[in-house]
C-alpha positions as CSV (number, residue, x, y, z in Angstrom):
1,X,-3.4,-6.4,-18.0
2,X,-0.6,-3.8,-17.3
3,X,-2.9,-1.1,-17.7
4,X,-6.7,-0.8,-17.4
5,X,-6.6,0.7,-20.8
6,X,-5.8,-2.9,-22.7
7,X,-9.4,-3.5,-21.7
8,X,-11.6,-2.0,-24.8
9,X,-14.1,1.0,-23.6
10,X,-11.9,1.7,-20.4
11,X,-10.5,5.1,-21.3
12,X,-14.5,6.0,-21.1
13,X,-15.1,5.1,-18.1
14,X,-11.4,4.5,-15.7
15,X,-8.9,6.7,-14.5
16,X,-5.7,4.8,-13.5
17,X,-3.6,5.4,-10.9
18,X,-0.2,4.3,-10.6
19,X,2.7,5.3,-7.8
20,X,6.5,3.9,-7.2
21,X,5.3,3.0,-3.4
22,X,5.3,-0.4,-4.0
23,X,7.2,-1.4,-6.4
24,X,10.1,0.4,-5.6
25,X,10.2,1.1,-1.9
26,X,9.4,5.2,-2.7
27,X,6.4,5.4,0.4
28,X,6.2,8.8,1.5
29,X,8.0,10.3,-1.6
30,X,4.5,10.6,-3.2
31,X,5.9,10.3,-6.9
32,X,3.1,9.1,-9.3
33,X,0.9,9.6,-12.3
34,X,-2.7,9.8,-12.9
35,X,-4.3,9.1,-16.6
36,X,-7.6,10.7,-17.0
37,X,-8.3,10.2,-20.6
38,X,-9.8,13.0,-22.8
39,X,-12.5,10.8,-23.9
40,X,-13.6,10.6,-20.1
41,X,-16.9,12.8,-19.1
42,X,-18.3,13.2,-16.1
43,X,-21.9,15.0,-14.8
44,X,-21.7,18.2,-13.1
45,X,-24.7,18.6,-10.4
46,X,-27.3,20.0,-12.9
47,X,-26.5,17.8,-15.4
48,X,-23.9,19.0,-17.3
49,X,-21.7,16.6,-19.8
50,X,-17.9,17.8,-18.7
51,X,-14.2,16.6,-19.9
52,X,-12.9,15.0,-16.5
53,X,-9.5,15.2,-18.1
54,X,-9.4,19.4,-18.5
55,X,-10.6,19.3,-14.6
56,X,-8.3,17.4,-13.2
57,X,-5.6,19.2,-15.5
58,X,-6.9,22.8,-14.2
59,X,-6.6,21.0,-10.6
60,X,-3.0,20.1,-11.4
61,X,-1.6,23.3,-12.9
62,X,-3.3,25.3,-9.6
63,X,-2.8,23.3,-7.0
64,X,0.2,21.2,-7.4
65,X,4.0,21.9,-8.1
66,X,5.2,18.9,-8.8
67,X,7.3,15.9,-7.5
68,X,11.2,17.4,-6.7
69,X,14.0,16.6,-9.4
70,X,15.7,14.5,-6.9
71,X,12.7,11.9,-6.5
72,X,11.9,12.0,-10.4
73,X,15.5,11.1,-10.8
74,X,15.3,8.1,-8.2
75,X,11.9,7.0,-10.4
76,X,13.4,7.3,-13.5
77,X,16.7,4.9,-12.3
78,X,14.2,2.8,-11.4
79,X,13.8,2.0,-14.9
80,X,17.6,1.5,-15.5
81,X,18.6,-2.7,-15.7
82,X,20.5,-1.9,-12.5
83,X,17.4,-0.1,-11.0
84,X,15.3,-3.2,-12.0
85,X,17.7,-5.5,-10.5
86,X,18.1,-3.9,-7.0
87,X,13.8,-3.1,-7.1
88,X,13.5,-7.1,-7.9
89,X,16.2,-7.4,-4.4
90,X,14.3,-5.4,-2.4
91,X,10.8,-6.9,-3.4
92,X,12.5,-10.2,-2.5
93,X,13.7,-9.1,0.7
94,X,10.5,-7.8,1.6
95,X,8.2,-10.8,0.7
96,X,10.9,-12.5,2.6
97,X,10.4,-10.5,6.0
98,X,6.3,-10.8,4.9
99,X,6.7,-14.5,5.3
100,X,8.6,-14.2,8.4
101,X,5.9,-12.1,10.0
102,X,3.2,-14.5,8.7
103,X,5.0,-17.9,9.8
104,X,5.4,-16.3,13.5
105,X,2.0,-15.3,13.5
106,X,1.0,-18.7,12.9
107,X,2.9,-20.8,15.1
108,X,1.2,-18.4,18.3
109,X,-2.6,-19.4,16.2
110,X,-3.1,-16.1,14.8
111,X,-5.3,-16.5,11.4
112,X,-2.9,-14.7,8.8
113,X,-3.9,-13.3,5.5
114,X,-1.5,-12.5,2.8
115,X,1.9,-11.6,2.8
116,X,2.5,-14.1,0.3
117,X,2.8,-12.0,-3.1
118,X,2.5,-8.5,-0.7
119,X,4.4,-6.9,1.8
120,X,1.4,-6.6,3.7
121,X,0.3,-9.4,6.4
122,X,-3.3,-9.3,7.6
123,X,-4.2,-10.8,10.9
124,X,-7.7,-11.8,12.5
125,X,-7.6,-9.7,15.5
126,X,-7.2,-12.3,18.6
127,X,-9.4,-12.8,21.8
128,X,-12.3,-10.2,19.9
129,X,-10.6,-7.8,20.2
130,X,-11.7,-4.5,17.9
131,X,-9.0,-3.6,16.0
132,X,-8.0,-0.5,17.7
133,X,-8.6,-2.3,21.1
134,X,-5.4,-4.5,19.7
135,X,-3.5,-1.2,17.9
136,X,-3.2,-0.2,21.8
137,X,-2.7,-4.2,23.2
138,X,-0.2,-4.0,20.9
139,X,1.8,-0.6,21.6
140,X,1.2,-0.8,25.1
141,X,2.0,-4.2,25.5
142,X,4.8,-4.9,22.8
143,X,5.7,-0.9,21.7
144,X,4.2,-2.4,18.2
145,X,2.3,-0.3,15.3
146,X,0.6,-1.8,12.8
147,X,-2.5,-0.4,11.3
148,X,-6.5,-1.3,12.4
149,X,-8.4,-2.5,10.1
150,X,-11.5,-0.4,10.5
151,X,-9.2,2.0,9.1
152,X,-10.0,0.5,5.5
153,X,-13.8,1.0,6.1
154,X,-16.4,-1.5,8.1
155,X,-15.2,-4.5,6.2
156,X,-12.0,-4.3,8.1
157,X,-13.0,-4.3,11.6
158,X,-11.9,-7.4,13.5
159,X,-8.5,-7.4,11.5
160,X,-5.1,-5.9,11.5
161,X,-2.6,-5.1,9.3
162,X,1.6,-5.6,9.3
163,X,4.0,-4.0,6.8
164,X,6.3,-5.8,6.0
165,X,8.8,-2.5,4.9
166,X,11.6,-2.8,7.6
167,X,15.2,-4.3,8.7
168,X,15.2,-8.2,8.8
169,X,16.3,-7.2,12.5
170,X,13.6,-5.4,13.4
171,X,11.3,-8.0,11.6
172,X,12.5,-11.0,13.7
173,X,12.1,-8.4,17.1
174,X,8.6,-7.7,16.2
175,X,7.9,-11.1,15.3
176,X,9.1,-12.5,19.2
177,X,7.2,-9.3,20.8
178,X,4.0,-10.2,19.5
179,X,4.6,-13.4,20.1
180,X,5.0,-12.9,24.0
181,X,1.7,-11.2,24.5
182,X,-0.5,-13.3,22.0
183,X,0.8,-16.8,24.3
């Protein structure tokens, strides 16, 4: 489904997020939306039935101003055909500098993860390594960031994860780095 609503009973129960981060290269410009249907309740702590949708709408209209008119105006191009054709580009670039990373990864015997229909390359962490123990391996060793795994909660211990999001340069630079200190 495109939205979490085509599924009958969801605007009960879901609350959908959506943001131009990923489809359209906007990281850090924090430009989304949130649906919280009227027909969603929620239970205060002594048991109260309450509309989720006019508490989230009183948190909006107090404690947020908005995204700028220059980044609404970058989402909305994004909707133009010449805004679909350059966001369709860029995802191609990316999934193509995704494969890079995951291809050099694999010829040193790293176990890789992803970065097939994502910008985003998971690793095992080599030699047991915990993953922050490799977050500094790697910036001390290669002047690398990526982010730790454990960072996604105790699931993700023992694995590392690579963006994808950069120059085809830098890409192919970070690729022969790692490479050097995982042989």
């Amino acid at each position: 489904p495109h939205s979490i609503y085509e599924i009958e009973g969801a605007q009960d129960v879901a609350i959908e997020f959506r943001s131009f981060s990923k489809n359209a290269g906007f990281t850090g410009t924090r430009c989304a939306f949130t649906v919280v249907p009227k027909t969603l309740m929620v239970t205060t702590s002594s048991g109260k039935q309450v509309s989720l949708h006019q508490l989230w709408n009183r948190r909006q209209s107090t404690k947020f101003n908005g995204v700028s008119y220059i980044v609404q105006r970058g989402a909305e191009a994004v909707y133009s055909p010449e805004g679909q054709e350059q966001t369709k580009e860029l995802i191609a670039f990316y999934l193509d500098n995704a494969r890079l990373l995951r291809e050099g990864l694999e010829a040193v015997g790293i176990s890789v993860y992803g970065g097939v229909n994502a910008p985003y390359v998971w690793l095992k962490t080599p030699k047991e390594f915990t993953s922050w123990d490799f977050f500094d391996e790697l910036l001390n060793k290669a002047h690398l960031v990526g982010t730790p795994g454990s960072g996604f909660g105790a699931s993700g211990e023992g694995y590392f994860r690579l963006s994808a999001f950069n120059s085809r340069e830098n890409i192919e630079e970070a690729v022969k780095r790692f490479q050097k200190i995982v042989s």
